[in-house]
matplotlib code that plots the C-alpha trace (Angstrom):
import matplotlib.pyplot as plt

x = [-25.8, -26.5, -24.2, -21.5, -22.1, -22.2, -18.7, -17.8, -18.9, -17.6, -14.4, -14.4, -15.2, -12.4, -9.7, -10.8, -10.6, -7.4, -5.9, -7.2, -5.5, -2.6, -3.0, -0.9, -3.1, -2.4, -4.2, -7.1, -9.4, -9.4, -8.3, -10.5, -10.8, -13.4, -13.9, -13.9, -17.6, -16.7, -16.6, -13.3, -11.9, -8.0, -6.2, -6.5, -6.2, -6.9, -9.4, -10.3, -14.3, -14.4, -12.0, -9.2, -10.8, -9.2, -10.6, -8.3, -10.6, -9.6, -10.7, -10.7, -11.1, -7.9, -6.7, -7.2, -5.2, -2.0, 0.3, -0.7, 2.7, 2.6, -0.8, 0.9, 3.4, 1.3, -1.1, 1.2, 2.6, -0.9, -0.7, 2.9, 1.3, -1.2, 1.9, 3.3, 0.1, -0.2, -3.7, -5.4, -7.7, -10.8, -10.1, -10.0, -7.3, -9.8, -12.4, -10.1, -8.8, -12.0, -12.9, -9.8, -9.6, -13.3, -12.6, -9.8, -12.0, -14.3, -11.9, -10.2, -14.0, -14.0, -10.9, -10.3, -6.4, -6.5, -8.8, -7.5, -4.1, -6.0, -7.6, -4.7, -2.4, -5.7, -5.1, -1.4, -1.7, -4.0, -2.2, 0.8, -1.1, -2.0, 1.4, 1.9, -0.3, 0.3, 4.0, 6.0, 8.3, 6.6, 4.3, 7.6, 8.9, 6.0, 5.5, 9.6, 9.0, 6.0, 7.8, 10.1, 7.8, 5.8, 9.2, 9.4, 5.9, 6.4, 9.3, 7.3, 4.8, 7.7, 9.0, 13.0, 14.5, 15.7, 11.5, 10.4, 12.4, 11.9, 7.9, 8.0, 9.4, 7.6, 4.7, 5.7, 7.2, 3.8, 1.7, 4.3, 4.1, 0.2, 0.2, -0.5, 0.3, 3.9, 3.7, 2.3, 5.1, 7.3, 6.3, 6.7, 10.0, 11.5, 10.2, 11.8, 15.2, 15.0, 13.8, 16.4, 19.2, 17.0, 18.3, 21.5, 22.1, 20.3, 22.8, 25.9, 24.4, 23.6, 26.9, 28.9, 26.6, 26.6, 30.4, 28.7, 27.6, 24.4, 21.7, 19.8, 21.1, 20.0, 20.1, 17.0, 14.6, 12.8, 11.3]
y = [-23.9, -20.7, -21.3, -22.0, -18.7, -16.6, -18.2, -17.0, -13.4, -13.4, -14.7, -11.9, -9.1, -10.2, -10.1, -6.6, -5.6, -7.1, -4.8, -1.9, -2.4, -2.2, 1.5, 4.0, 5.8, 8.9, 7.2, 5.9, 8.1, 8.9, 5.5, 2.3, -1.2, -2.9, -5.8, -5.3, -5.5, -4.9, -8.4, -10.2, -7.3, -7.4, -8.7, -5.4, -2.2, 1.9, 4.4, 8.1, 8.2, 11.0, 14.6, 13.8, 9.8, 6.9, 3.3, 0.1, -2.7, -6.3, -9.3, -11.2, -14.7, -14.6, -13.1, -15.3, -18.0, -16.1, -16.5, -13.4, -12.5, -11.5, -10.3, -7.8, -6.5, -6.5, -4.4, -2.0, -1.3, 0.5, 2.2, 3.1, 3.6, 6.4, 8.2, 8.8, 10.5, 7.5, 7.3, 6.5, 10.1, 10.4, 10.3, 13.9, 13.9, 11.9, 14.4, 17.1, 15.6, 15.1, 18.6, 20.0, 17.9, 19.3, 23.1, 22.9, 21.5, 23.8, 26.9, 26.0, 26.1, 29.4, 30.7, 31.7, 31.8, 32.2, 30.1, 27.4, 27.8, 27.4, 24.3, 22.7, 23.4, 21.7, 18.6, 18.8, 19.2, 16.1, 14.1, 14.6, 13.3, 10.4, 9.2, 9.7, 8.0, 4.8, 4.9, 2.1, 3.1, 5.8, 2.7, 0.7, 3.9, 4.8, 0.9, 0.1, 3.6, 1.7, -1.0, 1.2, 2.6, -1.4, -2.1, 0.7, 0.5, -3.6, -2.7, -0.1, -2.4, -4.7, -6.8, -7.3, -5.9, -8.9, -10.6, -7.8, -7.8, -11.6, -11.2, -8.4, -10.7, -14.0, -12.0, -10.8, -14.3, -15.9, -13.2, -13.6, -17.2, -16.8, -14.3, -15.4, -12.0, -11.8, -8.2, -8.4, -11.1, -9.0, -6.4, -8.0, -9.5, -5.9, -4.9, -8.1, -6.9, -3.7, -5.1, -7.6, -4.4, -2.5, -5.7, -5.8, -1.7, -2.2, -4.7, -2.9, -0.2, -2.0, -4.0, -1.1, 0.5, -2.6, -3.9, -7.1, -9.1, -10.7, -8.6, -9.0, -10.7, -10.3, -13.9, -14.3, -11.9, -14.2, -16.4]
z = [9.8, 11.6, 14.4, 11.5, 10.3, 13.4, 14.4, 11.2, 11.4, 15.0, 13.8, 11.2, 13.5, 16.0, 13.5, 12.4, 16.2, 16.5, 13.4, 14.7, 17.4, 15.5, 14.2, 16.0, 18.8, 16.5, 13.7, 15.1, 15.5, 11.9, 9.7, 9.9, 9.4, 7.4, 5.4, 1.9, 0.3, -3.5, -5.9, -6.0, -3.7, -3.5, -0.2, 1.1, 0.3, 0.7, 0.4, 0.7, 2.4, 3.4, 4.5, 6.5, 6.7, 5.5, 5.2, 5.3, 3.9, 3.7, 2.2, 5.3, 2.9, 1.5, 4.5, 7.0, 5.1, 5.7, 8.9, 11.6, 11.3, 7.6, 8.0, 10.7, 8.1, 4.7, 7.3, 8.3, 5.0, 4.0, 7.4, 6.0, 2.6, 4.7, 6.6, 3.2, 1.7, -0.9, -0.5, -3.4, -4.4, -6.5, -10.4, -11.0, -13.4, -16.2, -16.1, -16.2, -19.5, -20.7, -20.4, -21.2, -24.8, -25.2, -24.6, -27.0, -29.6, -29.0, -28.6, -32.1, -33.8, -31.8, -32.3, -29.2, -28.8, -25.1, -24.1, -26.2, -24.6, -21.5, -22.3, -23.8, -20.0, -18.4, -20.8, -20.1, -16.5, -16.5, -18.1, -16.6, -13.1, -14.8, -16.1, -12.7, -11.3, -13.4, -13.7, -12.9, -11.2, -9.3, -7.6, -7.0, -4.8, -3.2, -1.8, -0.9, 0.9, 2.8, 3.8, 5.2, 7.3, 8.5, 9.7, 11.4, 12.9, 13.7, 15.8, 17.8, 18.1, 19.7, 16.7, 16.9, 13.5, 11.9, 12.4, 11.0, 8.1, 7.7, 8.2, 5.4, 3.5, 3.9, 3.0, -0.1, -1.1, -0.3, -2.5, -5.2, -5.4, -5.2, -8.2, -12.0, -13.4, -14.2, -14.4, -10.6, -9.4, -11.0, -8.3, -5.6, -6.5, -7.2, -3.5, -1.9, -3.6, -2.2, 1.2, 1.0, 0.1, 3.2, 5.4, 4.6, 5.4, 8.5, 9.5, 8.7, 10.4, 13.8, 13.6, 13.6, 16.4, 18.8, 17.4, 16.7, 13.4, 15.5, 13.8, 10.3, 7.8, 4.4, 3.4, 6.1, 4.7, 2.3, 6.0]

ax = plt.figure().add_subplot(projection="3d")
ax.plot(x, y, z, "-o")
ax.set_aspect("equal")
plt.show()
């Protein structure tokens, strides 16, 4: 049993070795790789610990049932997802709210016009980040604009254009068809159709580069 579970952990500790191998150099001595610790963590995901550190964790479980080629891409879209300052920061905005809501309270039993005014921009302010933060289509910019960037980072790290393109998207087909949550499959279908529109410029743009219709097509992007 305890050779079982070493080959595990050595299996685990390889993998995590092998993705930060694929950070840029740039990157590396300031975003890592862990596995996720939290309960029912998701796939993988972002977080701030610390200034000007950034953690990748993954929930090498689930991930180690997906082929290495859409482990690659969903990997390098949170390294895109970092390039475009979409880090995830600390909830600020809620206690700002908070504390905003309760100076105006308190201002009006005051009657303090200015601070009152005050307290009321702070609430404003705060809740403006927030609708933000949770807005739709905000979340379905900032990840197309990461997928942008994994395709740009699997063909530096010596993908041809069209696998890249079709890796992305076997990935997200696979976590689609996985997901229970319309509103989540929903998601991931809206990035496909923007990948698969991504595709399809790409290959214009390359045909009339090279004179020649052999690059990706769109109809391939789904693996």
């Amino acid at each position: 049993m305890a050779n079982v579970d070493f080959d595990v952990i050595a299996l685990s500790m390889s993998e995590l070795q092998r993705l930060k191998g694929l950070l840029p150099p740039e990157m590396q001595s300031w975003v890592f790789v862990e596995a996720a610790a939290s309960v029912d963590p998701p796939l993988i995901t972002i977080e701030e610990i610390g200034r000007d550190e950034i953690e990748i964790q993954v929930d090498l479980e689930k991930w180690d049932a997906l082929a290495i080629d859409h482990r690659n891409l969903l990997f390098w879209h949170e390294v895109g997802r970092i390039q475009n300052d979409a880090v995830p920061r600390d909830g600020w905005e809620m206690a700002a709210l908070a504390i905003g809501l309760g100076g105006a309270i308190g201002e009006l039993w005051v009657q303090d016009g200015l601070l009152l005014v005050m307290a009321l921009g702070l609430s404003g302010f705060a809740g403006y980040r927030l609708f933000l933060k949770n807005n739709s289509e905000k979340r379905l910019a900032d990840a197309v604009a990461a997928d942008e960037r994994a395709i740009d980072l699997a063909c530096r790290f010596g993908y041809t254009l069209p696998n890249a393109y079709k890796s992305l998207g076997g990935a997200l087909k696979e976590l689609a068809e996985q997901t229970r949550k319309k509103k989540k499959r929903s998601f991931y279908d809206d990035r496909l159709e923007a990948l698969r529109k991504s595709a399809g410029k790409a290959r214009a743009e390359m045909a009339q580069q090279q004179g020649s219709r052999q690059s990706v097509t769109s109809e391939n992007v789904y693996g």
